[in-house]
N, C-alpha and C positions, 0 to 999 in steps of 0.2 A: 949741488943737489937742489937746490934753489931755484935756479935759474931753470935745471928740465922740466918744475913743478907747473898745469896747468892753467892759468888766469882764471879767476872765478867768473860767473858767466853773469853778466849785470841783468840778464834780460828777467823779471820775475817770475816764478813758474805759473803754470793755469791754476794752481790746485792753489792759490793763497787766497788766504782769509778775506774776509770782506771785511770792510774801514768799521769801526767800532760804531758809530754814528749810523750807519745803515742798517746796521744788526739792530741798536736801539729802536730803530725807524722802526721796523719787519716787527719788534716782541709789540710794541705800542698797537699798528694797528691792527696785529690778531689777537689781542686782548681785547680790544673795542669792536671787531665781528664781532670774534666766537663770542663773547660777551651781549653783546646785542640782537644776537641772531638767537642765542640759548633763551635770553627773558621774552624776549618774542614769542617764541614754539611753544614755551610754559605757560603764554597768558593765554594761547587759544585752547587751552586742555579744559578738564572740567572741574575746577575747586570746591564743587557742593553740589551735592544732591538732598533736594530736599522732597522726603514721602509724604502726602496728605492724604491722610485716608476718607474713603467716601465710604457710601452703605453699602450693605452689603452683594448686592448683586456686582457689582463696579469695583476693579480693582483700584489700589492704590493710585493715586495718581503723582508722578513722579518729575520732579520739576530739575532739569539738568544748568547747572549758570560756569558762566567760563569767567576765567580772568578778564576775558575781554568785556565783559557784562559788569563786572562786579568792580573791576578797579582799569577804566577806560583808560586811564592817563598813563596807565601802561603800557601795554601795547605800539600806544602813539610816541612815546618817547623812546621806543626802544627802535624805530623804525628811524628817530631822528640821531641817534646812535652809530644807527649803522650807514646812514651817509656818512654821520661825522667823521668815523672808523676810515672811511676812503678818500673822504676827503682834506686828514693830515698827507696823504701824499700830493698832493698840488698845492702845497699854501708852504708858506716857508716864514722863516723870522719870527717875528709879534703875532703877524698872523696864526700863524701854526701854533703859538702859544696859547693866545687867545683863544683858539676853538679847541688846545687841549682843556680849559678851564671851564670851557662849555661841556664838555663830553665829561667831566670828573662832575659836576652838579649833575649831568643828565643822565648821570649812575647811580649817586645817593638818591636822586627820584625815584628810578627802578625799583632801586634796594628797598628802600621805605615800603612800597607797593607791595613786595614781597612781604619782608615781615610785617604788613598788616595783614594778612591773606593769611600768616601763618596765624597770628594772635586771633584774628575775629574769629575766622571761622566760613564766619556767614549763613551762621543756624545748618540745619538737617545734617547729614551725614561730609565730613568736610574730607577734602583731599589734601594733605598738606606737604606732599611731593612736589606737587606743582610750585606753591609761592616758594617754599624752599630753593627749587630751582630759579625761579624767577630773582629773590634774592641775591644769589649765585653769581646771576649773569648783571644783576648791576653793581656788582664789587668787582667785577672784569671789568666792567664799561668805566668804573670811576680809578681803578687803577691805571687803565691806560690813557685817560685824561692826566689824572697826574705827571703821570710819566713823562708824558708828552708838555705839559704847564713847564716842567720844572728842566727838560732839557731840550726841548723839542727846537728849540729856536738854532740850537750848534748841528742839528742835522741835513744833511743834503736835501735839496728835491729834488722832485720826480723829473729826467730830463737831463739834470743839469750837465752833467757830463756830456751826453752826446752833445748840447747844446752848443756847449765851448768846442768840440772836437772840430764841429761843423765851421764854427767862424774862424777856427785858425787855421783848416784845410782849402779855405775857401782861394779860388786865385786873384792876383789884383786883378783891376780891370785894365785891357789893353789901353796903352797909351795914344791918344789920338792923333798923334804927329806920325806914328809908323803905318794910319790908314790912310795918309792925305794924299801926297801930290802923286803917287804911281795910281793910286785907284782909281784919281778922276785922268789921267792920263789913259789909260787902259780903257775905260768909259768909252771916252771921244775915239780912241782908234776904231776900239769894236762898232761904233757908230757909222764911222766913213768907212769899214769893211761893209757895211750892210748898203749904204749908199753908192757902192759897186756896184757889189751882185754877188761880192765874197763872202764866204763861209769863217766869220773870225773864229771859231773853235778847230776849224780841219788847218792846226799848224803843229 
């Protein structure tokens, strides 16, 4: 019964998982977009409106400020974020470590910015959805900096696979003994065919 049972089939199916290391790769850097692209959107909204009233003919006069106004250094690091976000896929090793260590301080920035946004205020009428989300997205940005610090180094990069496929499909190079003596032999004949008057291809 044994023996009519069919050989398992070695070749892997399409439908298998992906290497553990590349999954880690993929959660890291869409924790470090969506994360930096959210505290981004948030700091261009409007966290305060502040009313000063004028006399009476003249309404209110209403002074609109954005994250981007109130806490600059936000914004600016969340734009640095979201390179960094892309660019753990082309850096590998220490490297890749390295700039996850950058992008985990370049979150706790964010975050900070948010909840002072939340705390201040920043007088008049305050909006406190926005730093909350702002928040939000530098606890993404500094999660996947860690992430990325603490294993980023055991994951693949970007390429590498095709890389190796390519150098070990590649063929050698012809050996220069099997072009020598019939090539230049072949040369010289087709030469004194033309110092006939013959056609050395019509054979």
């Amino acid at each position: 019964m044994a023996a009519n049972q069919p050989a398992p089939d070695p070749t892997p199916s399409s439908g298998a998982e992906a290497p553990p290391g590349r999954r880690e790769l993929t959660y890291a850097v869409l924790l470090c977009l969506a994360g930096a692209g959210l505290a981004f959107w948030a700091a261009t909204r409007t966290w305060s409106v502040e009313v000063t009233a004028r006399p009476v003919p003249l309404p209110p006069l209403r002074e609109v400020r954005t994250g981007v106004g109130l806490v600059p250094w936000v914004p600016a690091l969340a734009l640095v974020a979201l390179a960094g976000g892309g660019a753990i896929l082309a850096t590998r090793g220490r490297f890749r470590r390295a700039l996850g260590g950058l992008l985990a301080g370049t979150g706790v920035a964010v975050a900070v910015g948010g909840g002072y946004g939340l705390v201040a205020g920043f007088g008049g009428e305050p909006n406190r959805q926005w730093p909350a989300l702002c928040l939000v997205g530098g606890v993404l940005v500094a999660a996947g900096g860690l992430f990325t610090l603490a294993r980023g180094g055991r994951w693949p990069a970007m390429g590498a696979r095709y890389e190796r496929r390519a150098h070990q499909s590649a063929p050698p190079p012809p050996a220069p003994e099997q072009a020598g003596p019939m090539t230049g032999r072949r040369t010289v004949e087709a030469w004194d065919a033309l110092d006939r008057g013959e056609d050395p291809t019509d054979r």
